[in-house]
N, C-alpha and C positions, 0 to 999 in steps of 0.2 A: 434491751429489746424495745421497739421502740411503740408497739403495741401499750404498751406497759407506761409508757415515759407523758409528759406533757412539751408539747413544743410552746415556744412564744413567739408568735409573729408580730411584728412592730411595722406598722406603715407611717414613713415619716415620724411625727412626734407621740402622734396615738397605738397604743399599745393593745391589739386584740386581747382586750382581758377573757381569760379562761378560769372558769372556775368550776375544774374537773372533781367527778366521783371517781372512788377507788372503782372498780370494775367489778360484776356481777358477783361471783358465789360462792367459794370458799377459800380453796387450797393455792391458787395463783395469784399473786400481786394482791393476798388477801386481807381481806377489812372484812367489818360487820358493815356488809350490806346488802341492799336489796339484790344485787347482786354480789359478785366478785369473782375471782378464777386468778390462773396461775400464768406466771409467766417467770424465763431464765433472768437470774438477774449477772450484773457486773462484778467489778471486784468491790471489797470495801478502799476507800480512799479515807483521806482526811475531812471531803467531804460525809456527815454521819450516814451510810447505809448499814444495817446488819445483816449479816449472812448468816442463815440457817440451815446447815447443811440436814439433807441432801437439796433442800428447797432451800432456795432465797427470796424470803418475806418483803421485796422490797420498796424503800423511800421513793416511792415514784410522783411522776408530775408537780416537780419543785419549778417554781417562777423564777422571776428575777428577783422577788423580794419573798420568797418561801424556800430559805436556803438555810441547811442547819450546815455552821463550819465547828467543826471539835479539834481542840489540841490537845493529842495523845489520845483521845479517847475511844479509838478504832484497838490499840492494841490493849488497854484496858480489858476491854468487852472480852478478846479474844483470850487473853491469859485468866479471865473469869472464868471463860469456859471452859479452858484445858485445863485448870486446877480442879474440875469435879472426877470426880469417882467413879470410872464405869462402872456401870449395871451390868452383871451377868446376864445372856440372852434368856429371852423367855419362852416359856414353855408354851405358849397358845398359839392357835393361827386361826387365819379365817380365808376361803376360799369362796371362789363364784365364777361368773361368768357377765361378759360383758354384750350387751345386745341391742340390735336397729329395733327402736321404737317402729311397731305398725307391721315390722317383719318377721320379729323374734331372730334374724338372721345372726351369728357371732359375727363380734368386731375384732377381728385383729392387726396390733400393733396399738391398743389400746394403753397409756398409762396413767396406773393405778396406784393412786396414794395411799395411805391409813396414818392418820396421827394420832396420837394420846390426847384427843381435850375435846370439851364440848363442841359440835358443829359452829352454834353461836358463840362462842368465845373466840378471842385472839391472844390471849394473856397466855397461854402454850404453846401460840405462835411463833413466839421468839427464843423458845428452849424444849418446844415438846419433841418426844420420841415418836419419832415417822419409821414407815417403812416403806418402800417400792416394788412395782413389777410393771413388767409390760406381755400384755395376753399375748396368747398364741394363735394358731388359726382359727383353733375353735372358739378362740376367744374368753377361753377360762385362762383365772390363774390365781394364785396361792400366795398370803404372804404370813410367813412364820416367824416363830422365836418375839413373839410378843408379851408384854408384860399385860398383867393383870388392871383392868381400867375401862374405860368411856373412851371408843376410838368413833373417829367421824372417816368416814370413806370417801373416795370419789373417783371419778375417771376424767379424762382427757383425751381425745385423740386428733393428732396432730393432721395440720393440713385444711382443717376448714370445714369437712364437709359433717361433722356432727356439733351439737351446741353438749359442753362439759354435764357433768352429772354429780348427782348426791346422791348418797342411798337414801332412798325413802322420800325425798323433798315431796315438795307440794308444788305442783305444776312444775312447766318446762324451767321457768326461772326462778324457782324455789330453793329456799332449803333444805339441806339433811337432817336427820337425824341418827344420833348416836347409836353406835353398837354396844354394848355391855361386855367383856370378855371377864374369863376369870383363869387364872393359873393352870395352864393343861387343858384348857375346853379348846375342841374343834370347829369352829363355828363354821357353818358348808352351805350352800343352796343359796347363796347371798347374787341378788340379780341386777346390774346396772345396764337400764335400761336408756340408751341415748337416742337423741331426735335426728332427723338430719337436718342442715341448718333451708335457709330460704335466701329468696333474693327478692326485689322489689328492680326495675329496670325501666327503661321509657327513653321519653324526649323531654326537653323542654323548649319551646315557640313563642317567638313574639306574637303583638298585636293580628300582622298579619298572615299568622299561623308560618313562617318562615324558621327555621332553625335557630337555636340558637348557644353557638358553643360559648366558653370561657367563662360559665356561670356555675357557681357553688351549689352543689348538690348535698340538703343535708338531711340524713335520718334520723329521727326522733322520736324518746320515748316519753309515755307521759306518767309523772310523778305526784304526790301530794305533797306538798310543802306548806305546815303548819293551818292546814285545814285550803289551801288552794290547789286547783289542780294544774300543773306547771310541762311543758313537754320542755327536756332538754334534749341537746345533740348528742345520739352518738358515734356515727359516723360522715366523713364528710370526702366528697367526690366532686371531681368536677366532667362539665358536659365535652365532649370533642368536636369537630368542625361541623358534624353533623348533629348537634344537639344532642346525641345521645348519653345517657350514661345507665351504669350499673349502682346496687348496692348490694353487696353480698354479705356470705357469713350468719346471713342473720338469724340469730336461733327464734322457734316458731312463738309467735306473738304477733300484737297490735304494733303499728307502728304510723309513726307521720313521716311527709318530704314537707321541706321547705328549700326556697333555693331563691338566690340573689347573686346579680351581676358581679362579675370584679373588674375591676381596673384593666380595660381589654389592653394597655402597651404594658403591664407589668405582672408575672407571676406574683401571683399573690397568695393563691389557695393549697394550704398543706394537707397534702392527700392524706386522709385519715382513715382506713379501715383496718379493724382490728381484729383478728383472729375471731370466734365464736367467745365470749363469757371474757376477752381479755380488755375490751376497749372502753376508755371512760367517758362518763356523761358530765356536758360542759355546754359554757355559754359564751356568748363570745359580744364584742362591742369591735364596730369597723366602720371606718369613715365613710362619707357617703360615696358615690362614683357619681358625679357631675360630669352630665351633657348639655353642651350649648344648642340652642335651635332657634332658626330667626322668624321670626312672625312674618303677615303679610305686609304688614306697616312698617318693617326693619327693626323691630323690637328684638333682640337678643335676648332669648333668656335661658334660664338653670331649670333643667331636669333633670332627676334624681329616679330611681327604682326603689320601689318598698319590695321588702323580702313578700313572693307570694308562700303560698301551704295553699298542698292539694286537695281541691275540693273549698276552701276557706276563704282562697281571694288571700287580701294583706291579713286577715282577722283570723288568728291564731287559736282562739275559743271557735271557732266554726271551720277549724280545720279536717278534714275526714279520713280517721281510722282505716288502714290497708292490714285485712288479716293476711299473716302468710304462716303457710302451714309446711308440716315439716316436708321436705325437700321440695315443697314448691317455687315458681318463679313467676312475681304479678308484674304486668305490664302495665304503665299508666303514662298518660302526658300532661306536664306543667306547662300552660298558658301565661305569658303577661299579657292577656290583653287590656288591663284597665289598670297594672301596677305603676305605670308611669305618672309622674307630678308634677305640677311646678315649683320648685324650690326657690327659697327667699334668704335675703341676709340679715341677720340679727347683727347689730355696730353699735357700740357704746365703749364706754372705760369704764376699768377699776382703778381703784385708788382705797390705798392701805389707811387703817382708823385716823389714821394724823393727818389728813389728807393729801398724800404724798400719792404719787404714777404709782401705780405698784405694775413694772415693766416685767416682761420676762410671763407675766401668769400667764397659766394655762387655764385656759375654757373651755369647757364643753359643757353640750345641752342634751342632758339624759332623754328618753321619752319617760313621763308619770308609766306610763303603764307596761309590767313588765312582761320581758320576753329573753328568748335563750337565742333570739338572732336579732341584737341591737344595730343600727346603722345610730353613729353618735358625731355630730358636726362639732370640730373644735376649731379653734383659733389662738395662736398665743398674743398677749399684747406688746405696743412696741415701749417706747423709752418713757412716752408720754402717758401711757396705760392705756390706749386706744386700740381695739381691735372690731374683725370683720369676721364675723361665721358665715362662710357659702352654704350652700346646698341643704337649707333646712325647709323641710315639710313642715304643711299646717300642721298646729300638732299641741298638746299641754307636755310642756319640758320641765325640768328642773336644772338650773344653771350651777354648774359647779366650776367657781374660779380657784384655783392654787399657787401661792407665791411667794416671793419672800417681801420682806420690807425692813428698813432699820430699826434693830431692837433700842428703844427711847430707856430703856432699863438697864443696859446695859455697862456692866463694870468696864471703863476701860484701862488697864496699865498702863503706864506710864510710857514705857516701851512702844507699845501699840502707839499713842496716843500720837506720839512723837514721828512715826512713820509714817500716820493717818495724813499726820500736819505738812509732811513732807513727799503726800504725792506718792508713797510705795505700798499704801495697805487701805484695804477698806474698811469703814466702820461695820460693829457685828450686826448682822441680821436676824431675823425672823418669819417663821413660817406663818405667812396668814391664808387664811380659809373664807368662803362664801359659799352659799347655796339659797338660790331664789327662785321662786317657782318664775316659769314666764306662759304666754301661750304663745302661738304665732297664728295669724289667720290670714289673709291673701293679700300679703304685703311685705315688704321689707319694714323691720322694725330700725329706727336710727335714735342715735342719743340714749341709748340706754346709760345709767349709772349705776355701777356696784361698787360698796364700801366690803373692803374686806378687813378681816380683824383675827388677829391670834387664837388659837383656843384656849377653852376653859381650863382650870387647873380646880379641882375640888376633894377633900376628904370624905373618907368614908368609913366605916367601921362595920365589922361581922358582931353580931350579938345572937351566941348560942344560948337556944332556952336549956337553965338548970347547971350551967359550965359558967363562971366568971374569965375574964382574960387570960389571969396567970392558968387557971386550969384547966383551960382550955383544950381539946382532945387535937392530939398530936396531927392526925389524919386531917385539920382543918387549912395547915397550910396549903393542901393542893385549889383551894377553894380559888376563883378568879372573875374579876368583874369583865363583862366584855359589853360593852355596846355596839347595836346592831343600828344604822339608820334604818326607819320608818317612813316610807315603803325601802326595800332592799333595791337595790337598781346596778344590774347588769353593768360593770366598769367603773363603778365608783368602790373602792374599798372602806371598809373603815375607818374611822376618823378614831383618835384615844390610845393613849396608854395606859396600861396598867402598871404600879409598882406596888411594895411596899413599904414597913418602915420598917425593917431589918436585917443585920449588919452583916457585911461578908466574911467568913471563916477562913475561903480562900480562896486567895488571890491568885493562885495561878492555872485555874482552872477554868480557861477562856474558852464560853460558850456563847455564840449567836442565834437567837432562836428567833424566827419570825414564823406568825401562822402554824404553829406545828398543829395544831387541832383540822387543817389542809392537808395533809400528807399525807399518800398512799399508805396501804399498807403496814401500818405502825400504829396500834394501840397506844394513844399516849401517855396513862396510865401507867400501862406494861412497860412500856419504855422506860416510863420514871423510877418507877422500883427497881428495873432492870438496871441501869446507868449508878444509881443508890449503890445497890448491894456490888456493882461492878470496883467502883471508886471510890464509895465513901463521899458522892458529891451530896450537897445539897440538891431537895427537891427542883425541880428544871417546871417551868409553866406548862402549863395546862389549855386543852386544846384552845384556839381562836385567841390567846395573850397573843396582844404585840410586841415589839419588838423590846427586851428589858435586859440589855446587854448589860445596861449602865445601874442594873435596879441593884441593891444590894442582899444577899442572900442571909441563909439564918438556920441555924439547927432549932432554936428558939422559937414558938410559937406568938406571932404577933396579929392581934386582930386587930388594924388599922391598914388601910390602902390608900391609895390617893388615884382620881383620876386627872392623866395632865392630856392635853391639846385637844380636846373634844370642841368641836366646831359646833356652830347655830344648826338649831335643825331640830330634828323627832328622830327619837333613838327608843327600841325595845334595849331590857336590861339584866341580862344573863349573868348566871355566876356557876362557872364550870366547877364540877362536870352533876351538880344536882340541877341544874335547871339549863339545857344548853340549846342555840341555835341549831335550825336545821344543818344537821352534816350528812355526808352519804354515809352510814354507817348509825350503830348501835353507839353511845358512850360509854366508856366505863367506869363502871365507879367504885374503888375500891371498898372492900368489903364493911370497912369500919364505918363509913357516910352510906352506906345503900337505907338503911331505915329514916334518914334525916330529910326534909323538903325544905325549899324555901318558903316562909313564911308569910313575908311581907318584904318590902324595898321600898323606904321611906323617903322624900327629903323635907323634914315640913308637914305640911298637913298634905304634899301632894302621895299620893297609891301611884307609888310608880310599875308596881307590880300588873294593877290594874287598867292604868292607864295611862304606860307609857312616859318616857322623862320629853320637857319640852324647853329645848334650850334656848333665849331666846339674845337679845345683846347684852344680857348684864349678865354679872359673874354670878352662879347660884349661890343661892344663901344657905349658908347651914350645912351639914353634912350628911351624904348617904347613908342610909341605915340598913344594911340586910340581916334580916331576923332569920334564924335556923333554929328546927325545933324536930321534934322527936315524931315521926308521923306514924299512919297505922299498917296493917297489912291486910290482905285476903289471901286464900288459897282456896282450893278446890279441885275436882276431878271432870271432865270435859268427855262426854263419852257421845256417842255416834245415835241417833233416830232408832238403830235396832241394838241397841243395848251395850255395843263393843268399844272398846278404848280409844279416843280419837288423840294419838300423838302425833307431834309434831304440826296442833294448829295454832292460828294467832288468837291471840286474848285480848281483849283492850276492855280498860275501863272508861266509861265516859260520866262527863260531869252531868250535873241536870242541866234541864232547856238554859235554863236562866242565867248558867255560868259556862255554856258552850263557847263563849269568842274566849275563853281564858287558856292557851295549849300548856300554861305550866299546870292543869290539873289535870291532864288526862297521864294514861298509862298503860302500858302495853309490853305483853310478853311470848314466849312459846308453850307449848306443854310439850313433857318430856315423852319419851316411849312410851311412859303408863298411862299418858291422859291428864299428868297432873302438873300444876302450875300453883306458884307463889309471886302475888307483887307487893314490893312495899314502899315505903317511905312515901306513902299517901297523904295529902291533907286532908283533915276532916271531914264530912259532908256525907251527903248521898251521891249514890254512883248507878246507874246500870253495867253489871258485867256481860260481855257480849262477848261469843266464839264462831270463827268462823273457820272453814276449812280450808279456803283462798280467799284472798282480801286484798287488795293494791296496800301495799303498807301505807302508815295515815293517812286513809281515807277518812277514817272515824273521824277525825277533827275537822273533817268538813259538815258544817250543818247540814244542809243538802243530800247528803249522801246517808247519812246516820238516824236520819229523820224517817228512809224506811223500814230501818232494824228496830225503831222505837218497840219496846215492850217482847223484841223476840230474846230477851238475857233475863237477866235476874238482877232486880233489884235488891242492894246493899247498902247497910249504914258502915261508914268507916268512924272508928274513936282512935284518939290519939292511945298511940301504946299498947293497943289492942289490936285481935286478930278476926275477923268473919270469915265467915267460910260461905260459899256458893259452888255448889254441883251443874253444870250446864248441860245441853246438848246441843253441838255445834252446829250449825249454822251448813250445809253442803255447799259444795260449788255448785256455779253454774255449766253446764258443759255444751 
């Protein structure tokens, strides 16, 4: 379904990078995320999807380079499955009724899930026991023969015009909360209540208020990302002859436009709307659209369109929020009148550390400052390493060159050597990397020079507090180092590998994994254990590992990794899945590491924990150290201003003032039906616990934001190995 799916659009050499969320809210194309929902999936192939009958959880929005290929390991899965023992049907059921929010009117054709597993889990996503129904006119309906457990509910109804549901969630894009069932209980009076969705519609006009079709229309939500507040895409439209366009679907919330010309001789723009609850939030890089225009003097030159946002102009922080409410439709018009620029050429060469052309590289120049609609000018160089970037705005860039050059290291055989000599083979190469800040200001810049140069290759080493190597706890091979560059930037991926130094058991169980910590749908965790207890394989990496086709594997537990190609630059420095970069979803940690935190990340006297790693042209000295250690926990019960249970709100804990810029120390949970909640693997210190009843998920780690809650929680000492308790009362929404 292709609601469900990620497309790749490639113009010319530049690749619109997307760096899609699973989608809204629980039971479709489900993830832990702020949102997620459901959708039909495919068949399974050789490419890895799992099918979970009667839903299909699926691997959706795989790239060109977020592709999991398995041999044999499709029919594995399946003969796992058919070798278990049915359950005798159970004795429970739960019935209700499904209904229009604001009318109480029944929905019928309504369908209705129930699984076996926590709302917020996915780990019984890929084997839990579900059942089905779809209401009637009156919009009730029954689902029986259930086992005894923690079932999460929800609805759907096809067609668009309501946004999906939970039982119980917290607002329109919330979660649910679990039911409790027990052997023979009739659970009855259960209400899902759904919205109807909204649209947002208009024009958009040039300068001269004249129409303007063939421009990308995009809707946007805004996010917290590691204490920043970020809007990404999530649906994209384009305008018709008459400027107009639509955005529908939309379930009832805040929302942004932003919209930017395409390429008027070339379909460019993949219509993207997505069912209610089904469509994912992405960002995207696209080359600029370059117009010539001649001065009065016969000057010819390059104009370019900055992406506007309604109400905001080009400036994305001063964009203005469009509430749309349920089954409403808001009309607004996007103006260019002042998006237009003059664009200039950045011209220089690279040239590989030996100072050799380095021909063939690809360039492009990020903007510093980030955004989820990038216009990114590139150029590749020619034989000489000389290239020409059109159509770039004033602006603070960061110039990213990629290439190869002759590996000077390299073994040759004899063989090779002899073919080299004779004109039919070429000497081996290598990948070289750059990244250099530039600015550009009202001028063509010329002669620029970038050296580029291989990346780094360095060890590193896991040191658990109270475990030496040999005895190290089995559960720590899932651990993975990942480096993030510093700032993140929209179309540049990751630079680094990760391996080990541990040896392969076996050889012929060929797996390719890129990015899977990317991929819809698929707890990677769950998957691990899952594909484990399927085959007998060794552990499979962990979410955001690159590519480790070639890495060697181990039933052995070895604390020693090595990071190889890490380019110059500023990298944060994660280690999956106890300390991990922002993803659309919750992480999981199996249960044996959930008390453990990272401790420290050394190399040297530098805190890389603290203050980031800083690569710069020499090889680093000495080895990475991540320290793991045994951290503490809280719990507590969370109960409402007149005395009553408040389940199913958010908890988070926050550091003091003075260690607010650090996100490996915050922390955050749900409470359960009864109001209660446990978090652990804390590091030491003091904390405010803070509950709220609706929250934009991390918001808390924005100073800014968290700075008017000061003093409305309860202050906590965390010890290592130890448990504090704090009793709250939640925080209301605002309505």
């Amino acid at each position: 379904m292709k609601s469900c799916e990620t497309a790749i659009r490639h113009d010319s050499a530049l690749r619109s990078s997307r760096h899609d969320s699973p989608t809204t809210h629980g039971f479709f194309c489900r993830l832990l995320t702020p949102r997620g929902y459901h959708a039909s999936f495919t068949a399974m192939r050789r490419t890895l999807f799992i099918f979970v009958a009667p839903l299909a959880f699926a691997a959706a929005a795989l790239s060109a380079q977020q592709i999991i290929t398995v041999n044999g390991l499709a029919p594995a899965l399946q003969n796992a499955q058919q070798g278990q023992t049915p359950q005798p049907p159970g004795t429970a059921s739960v019935e209700g009724v499904v209904l229009a929010m604001g009318t109480n009117q029944p929905i019928a054709g309504a369908y209705v899930e129930i699984r076996r597993n926590e709302c917020t889990s996915t780990v019984a996503a890929l084997t839990g026991e579900s059942a089905n129904a779809t209401t009637g006119a009156d919009g009730r309906f029954i689902l029986e023969k259930l086992h005894s457990g923690s079932w999460c509910l929800g609805a759907v109804r096809p067609g668009g015009a309501y946004a999906p549901v939970e039982y119980q969630q917290r607002g329109v894009k919330g979660r649910g909360v679990t039911i409790p069932v027990a052997d023979g209980q009739k659970v009855t009076g259960i209400q899902l209540v759904m919205p109807q969705t909204g649209s947002i519609s208009g024009r958009v006009v040039d300068s001269d208020g004249e129409p303007m079709g063939h421009v990308r229309v995009q809707v946007l939500e805004a996010f917290y990302q590691e204490g920043q507040r970020r809007l990404y895409t999530l649906n994209i439209v384009q305008t018709n002859d008459l400027g107009e366009f639509s955005q529908f679907w939309l379930p009832p919330g805040q929302y942004y436009l932003a919209a930017v010309p395409e390429e008027p001789t070339r379909q460019q723009v993949v219509f993207s709307v997505a069912p209610p609850g089904m469509g994912g939030h992405r960002s995207d890089a696209m080359p600029p659209v370059i117009n010539k225009r001649s001065l009065e003097t016969g000057e010819v030159i390059d104009e370019v369109y900055m992406p506007v946002y309604y109400g905001g102009g080009s400036d994305p922080l001063r964009a203005q929020a469009i509430d749309v409410r349920p089954g409403a439709s808001v009309n607004v018009e996007l103006a260019f009148s002042s998006a237009k620029v003059r664009a200039y050429h950045v011209r220089g060469k690279v040239q590989s550390g030996a100072g050799q052309p380095a021909s063939g590289a690809q360039i492009r120049l990020a903007p510093r400052a980030w955004s989820s609609l990038v216009v990114m000018p590139f150029a590749f160089s020619d034989m000489d390493g000389n290239f020409d970037i059109p159509g770039v705005m004033p602006g603070d860039y960061v110039l990213y060159a990629n290439g190869t050059a002759p590996n000077p290291n390299a073994t040759i055989p004899t063989a090779l050597a002899t073919q080299i000599a004779a004109g039919r083979g070429g000497v081996p190469m290598m990948a070289v990397t750059g990244r250099f800040p530039l600015s550009v200001g009202s001028g063509d810049i010329n002669g620029a020079s970038f050296s580029l140069s291989p990346g780094f290759a360095f060890p590193g080493v896991f040191l658990v507090e109270g475990s030496d190597p040999i005895n190290m706890p089995v559960a720590f091979r899932s651990l993975r180092v990942t480096l993030v560059r510093d700032p993140d930037i929209v179309g540049i991926q990751p630079q680094g590998t990760f391996t080990t130094a541990q040896n392969a058991p076996n050889a012929n169980l060929q797996l390719t994994l890129q990015n899977l910590g990317n991929i819809q749908g698929l707890d990677p965790s769950a998957l691990n254990a899952l594909i484990q207890s399927a085959i007998g394989a060794p552990p499979l990496p962990q979410p955001n590992a690159p590519n480790t086709q070639n890495a060697p594997q181990s039933t052995t537990v070895d604390n020693n990794f090595r990071i190889q190609n890490a380019g110059t630059g500023d990298y944060r420095v994660y280690v999956n899945p106890l300390l991990s970069p922002f993803q659309w979803g919750v992480t999981s940690v199996q249960q044996a590491l959930q008390n453990y935190y990272v401790k420290s990340i050394r190399m040297g006297a530098a805190d890389i924990l603290a203050d980031g790693l800083h690569l710069g042209t020499t090889v680093p000295d000495g080895r990475m150290e991540v320290a793991i250690a045994i951290g503490g926990k809280v719990d507590g019960t969370v109960a409402t201003d007149r005395g009553g249970l408040a389940g199913n709100v958010t908890v988070a804990l926050v550091p003091d003032v003075a260690y607010r810029r650090r996100p490996d120390l915050y922390r955050s949970t749900t409470t359960d039906s009864s109001g209660k909640f446990q978090i652990q693997g804390i590091p030491p210190g003091d904390y405010e616990v803070i509950a709220w009843e609706e929250v934009p998920d991390g918001a808390w780690l924005d100073p800014a934001f968290i700075r008017n809650y000061d003093g409305r929680g309860k202050r906590v000492r965390i010890e290592p190995q130890a448990t504090a308790h704090s009793d709250l009362i939640v925080i209301p929404a605002v309505r």
